[in-house]
Each structure stands twice: as structure tokens, then as C-alpha cells.
BALOBA-1460 file (C-alpha; in Angstrom, 3 decimals):
// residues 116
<rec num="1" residu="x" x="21.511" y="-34.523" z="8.442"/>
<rec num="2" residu="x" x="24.642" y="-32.957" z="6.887"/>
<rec num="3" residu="x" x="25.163" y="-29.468" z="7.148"/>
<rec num="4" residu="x" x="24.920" y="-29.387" z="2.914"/>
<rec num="5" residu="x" x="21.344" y="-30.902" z="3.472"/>
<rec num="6" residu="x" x="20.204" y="-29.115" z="6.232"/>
<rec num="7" residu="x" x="20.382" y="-25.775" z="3.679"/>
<rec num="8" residu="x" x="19.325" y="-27.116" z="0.912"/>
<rec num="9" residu="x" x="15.920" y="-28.347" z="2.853"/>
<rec num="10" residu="x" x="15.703" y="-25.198" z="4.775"/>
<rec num="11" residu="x" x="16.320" y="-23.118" z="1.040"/>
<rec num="12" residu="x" x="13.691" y="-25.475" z="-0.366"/>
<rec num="13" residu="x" x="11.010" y="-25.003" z="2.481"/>
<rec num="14" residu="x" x="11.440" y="-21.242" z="2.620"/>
<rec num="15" residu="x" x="11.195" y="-21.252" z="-1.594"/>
<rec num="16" residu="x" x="7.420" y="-23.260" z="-0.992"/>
<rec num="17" residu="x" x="6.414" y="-21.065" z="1.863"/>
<rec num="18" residu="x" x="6.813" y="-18.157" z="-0.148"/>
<rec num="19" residu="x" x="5.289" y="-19.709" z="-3.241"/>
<rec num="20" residu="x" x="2.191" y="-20.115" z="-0.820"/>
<rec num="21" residu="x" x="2.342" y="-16.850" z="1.075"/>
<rec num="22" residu="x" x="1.473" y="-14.933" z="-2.331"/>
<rec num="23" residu="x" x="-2.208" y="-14.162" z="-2.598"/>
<rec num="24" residu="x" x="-4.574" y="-16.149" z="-5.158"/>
<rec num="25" residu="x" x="-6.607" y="-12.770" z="-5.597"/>
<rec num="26" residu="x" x="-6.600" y="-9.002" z="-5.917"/>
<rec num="27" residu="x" x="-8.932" y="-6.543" z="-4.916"/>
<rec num="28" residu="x" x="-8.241" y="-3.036" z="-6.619"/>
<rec num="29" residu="x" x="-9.788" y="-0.246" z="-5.514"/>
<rec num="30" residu="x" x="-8.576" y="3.127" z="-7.716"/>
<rec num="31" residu="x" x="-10.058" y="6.606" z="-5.949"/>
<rec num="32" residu="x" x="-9.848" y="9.328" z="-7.274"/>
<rec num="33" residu="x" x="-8.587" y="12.261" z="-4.930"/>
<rec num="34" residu="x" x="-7.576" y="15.820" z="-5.050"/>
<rec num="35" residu="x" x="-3.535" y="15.727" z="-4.761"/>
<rec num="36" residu="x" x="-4.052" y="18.613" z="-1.640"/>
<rec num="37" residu="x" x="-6.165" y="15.559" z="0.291"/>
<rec num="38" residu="x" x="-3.371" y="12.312" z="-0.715"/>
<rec num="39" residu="x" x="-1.921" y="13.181" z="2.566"/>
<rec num="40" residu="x" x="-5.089" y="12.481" z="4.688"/>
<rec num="41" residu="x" x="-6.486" y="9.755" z="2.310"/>
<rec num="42" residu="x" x="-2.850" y="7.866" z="3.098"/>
<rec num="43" residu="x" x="-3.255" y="8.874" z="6.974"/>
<rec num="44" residu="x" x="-6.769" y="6.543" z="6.717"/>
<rec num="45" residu="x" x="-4.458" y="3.547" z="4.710"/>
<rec num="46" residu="x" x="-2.507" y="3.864" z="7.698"/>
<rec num="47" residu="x" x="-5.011" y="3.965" z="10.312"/>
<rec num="48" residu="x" x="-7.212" y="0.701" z="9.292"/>
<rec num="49" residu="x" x="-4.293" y="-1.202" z="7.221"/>
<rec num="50" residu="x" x="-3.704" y="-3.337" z="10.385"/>
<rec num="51" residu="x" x="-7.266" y="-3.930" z="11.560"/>
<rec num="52" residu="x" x="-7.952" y="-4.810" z="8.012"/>
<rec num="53" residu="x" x="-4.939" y="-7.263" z="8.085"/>
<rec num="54" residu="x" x="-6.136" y="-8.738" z="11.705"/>
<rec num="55" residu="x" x="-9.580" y="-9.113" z="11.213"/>
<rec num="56" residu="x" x="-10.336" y="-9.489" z="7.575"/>
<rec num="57" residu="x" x="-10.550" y="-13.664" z="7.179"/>
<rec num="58" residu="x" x="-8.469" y="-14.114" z="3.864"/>
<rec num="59" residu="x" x="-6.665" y="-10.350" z="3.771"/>
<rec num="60" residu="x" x="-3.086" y="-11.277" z="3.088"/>
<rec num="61" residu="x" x="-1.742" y="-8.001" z="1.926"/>
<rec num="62" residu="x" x="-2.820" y="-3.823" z="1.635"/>
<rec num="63" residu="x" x="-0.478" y="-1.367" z="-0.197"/>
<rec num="64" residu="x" x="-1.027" y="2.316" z="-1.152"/>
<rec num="65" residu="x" x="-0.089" y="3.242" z="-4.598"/>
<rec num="66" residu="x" x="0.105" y="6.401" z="-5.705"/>
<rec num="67" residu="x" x="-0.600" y="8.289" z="-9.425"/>
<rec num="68" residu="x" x="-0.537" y="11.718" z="-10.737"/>
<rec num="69" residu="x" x="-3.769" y="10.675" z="-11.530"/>
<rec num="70" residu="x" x="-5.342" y="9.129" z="-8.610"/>
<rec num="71" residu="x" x="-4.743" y="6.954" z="-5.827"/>
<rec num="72" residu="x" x="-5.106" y="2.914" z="-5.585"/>
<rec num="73" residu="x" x="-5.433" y="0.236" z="-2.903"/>
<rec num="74" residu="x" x="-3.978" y="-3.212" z="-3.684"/>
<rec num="75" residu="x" x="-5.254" y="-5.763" z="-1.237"/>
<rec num="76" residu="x" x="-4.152" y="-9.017" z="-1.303"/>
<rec num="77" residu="x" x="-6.535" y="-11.728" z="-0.488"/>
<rec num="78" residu="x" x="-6.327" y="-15.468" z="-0.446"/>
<rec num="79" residu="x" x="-9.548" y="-16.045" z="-2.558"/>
<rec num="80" residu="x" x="-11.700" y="-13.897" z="-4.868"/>
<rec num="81" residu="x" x="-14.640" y="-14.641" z="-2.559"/>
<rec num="82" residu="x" x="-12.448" y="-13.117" z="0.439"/>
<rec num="83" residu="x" x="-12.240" y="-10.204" z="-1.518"/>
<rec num="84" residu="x" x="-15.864" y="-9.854" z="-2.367"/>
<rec num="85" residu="x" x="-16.767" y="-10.428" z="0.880"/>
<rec num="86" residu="x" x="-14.517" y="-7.733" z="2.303"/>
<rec num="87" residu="x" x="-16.724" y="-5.146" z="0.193"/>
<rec num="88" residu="x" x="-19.896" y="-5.553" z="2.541"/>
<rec num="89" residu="x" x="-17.580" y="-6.155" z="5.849"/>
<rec num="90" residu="x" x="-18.679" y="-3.469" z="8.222"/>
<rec num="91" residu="x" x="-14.668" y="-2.609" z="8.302"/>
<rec num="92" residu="x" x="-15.119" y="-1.319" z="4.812"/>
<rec num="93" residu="x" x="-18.684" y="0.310" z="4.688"/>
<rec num="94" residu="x" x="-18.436" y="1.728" z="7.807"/>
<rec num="95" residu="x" x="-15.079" y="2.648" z="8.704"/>
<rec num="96" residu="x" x="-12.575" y="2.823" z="5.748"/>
<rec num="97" residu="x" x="-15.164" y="4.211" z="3.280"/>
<rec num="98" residu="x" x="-16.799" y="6.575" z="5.493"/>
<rec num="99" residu="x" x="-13.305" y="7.964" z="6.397"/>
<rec num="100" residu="x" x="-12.682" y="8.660" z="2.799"/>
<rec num="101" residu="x" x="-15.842" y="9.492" z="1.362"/>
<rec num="102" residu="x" x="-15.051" y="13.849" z="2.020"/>
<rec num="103" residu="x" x="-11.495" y="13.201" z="-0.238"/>
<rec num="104" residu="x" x="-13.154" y="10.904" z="-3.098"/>
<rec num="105" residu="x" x="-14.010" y="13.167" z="-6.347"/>
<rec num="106" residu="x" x="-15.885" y="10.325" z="-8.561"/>
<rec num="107" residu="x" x="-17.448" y="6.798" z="-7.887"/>
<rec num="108" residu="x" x="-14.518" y="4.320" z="-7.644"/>
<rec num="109" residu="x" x="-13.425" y="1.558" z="-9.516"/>
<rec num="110" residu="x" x="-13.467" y="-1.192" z="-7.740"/>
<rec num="111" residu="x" x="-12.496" y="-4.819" z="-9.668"/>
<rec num="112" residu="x" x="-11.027" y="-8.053" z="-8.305"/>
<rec num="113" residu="x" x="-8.369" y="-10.276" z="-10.195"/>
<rec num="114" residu="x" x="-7.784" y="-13.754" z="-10.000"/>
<rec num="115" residu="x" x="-3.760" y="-14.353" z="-9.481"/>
<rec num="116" residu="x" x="-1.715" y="-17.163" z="-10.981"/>
């Protein structure tokens, strides 16, 4: 294989693994918290964002995103039933929710998006 070739396969192979790497759904989870408690709700993003990336079957990404107005999980997942299913995991009900249930001010909104 020519040198030419051998980057234009290895351009075209990283192009379709990142085309498959990006997840199929979104689980959004918008809390809303006092701006005095943002610090400690990211400190519990931080403390279960790898467990939730290990051990969730179809979590492909988690980012914190942060509003005047409140504060909002992005997860990536591969499928909306990955997503769902996270909701019930024991991760979620007991550990991340419990850990932020003393910070969150109303009921969040929780919705999940198909991605195309």
C-alpha cells in the first residue's frame, strides 16, 4: 500500500469511527439549583461521571452544563432504551439522585431525544 493510500484509508476509517462513536440518544436532565450549591452539585458530576461511564451498558457520554438559570446533565447514550433504563439503575436512584436531592429546588425535567 502506497504511502498516499495508507492516509487516505486511515483518514477514511477514523472519519467512520467517529461517525459511529456519536450517540443515537440523549438523556437531559435540567435541575434546578441555588447558584451558592453549583459548586457541590458539579463536585457529585464529578464523583459518579466515571462509574456512570463504566458501568452504565449504553452510556457513551456525561457533560455538565451550566445556566444562570439552572444546571443540566447531557448524557449520551447509544439507544433511547439505554437511556430509559438508566433512570431506574440503582446508580441513579440511589447514588447520583440521592447525592443531589439537598441542592435541587423543583422537580426536574427529565426528557430523552432521539439523535440523527
Amino acid at each position: 500500500m502506497t504511502p498516499l493510500l495508507k492516509s487516505i484509508v486511515l483518514s477514511t476509517s477514523l472519519m467512520a469511527t467517529s461517525a459511529f462513536a456519536d450517540p443515537g440518544s440523549f438523556l437531559e436532565i435540567t435541575l434546578s439549583i441555588a447558584p451558592e450549591n453549583r459548586a457541590a452539585a458539579a463536585a457529585i458530576y464529578a464523583e459518579y461521571k466515571e462509574p456512570f461511564l463504566s458501568s452504565i451498558d449504553g452510556a457513551e457520554t456525561k457533560t455538565l452544563l451550566v445556566r444562570d438559570t439552572d444546571v443540566q446533565v447531557l448524557h449520551g447514550f447509544a439507544t433511547n432504551e439505554a437511556a430509559e433504563k438508566y433512570l431506574s439503575s440503582d446508580l441513579f436512584t440511589q447514588d447520583v439522585f440521592v447525592a443531589l436531592k439537598p441542592y435541587i429546588l423543583a422537580d426536574p425535567d427529565i426528557r430523552i431525544y432521539q439523535a440523527y
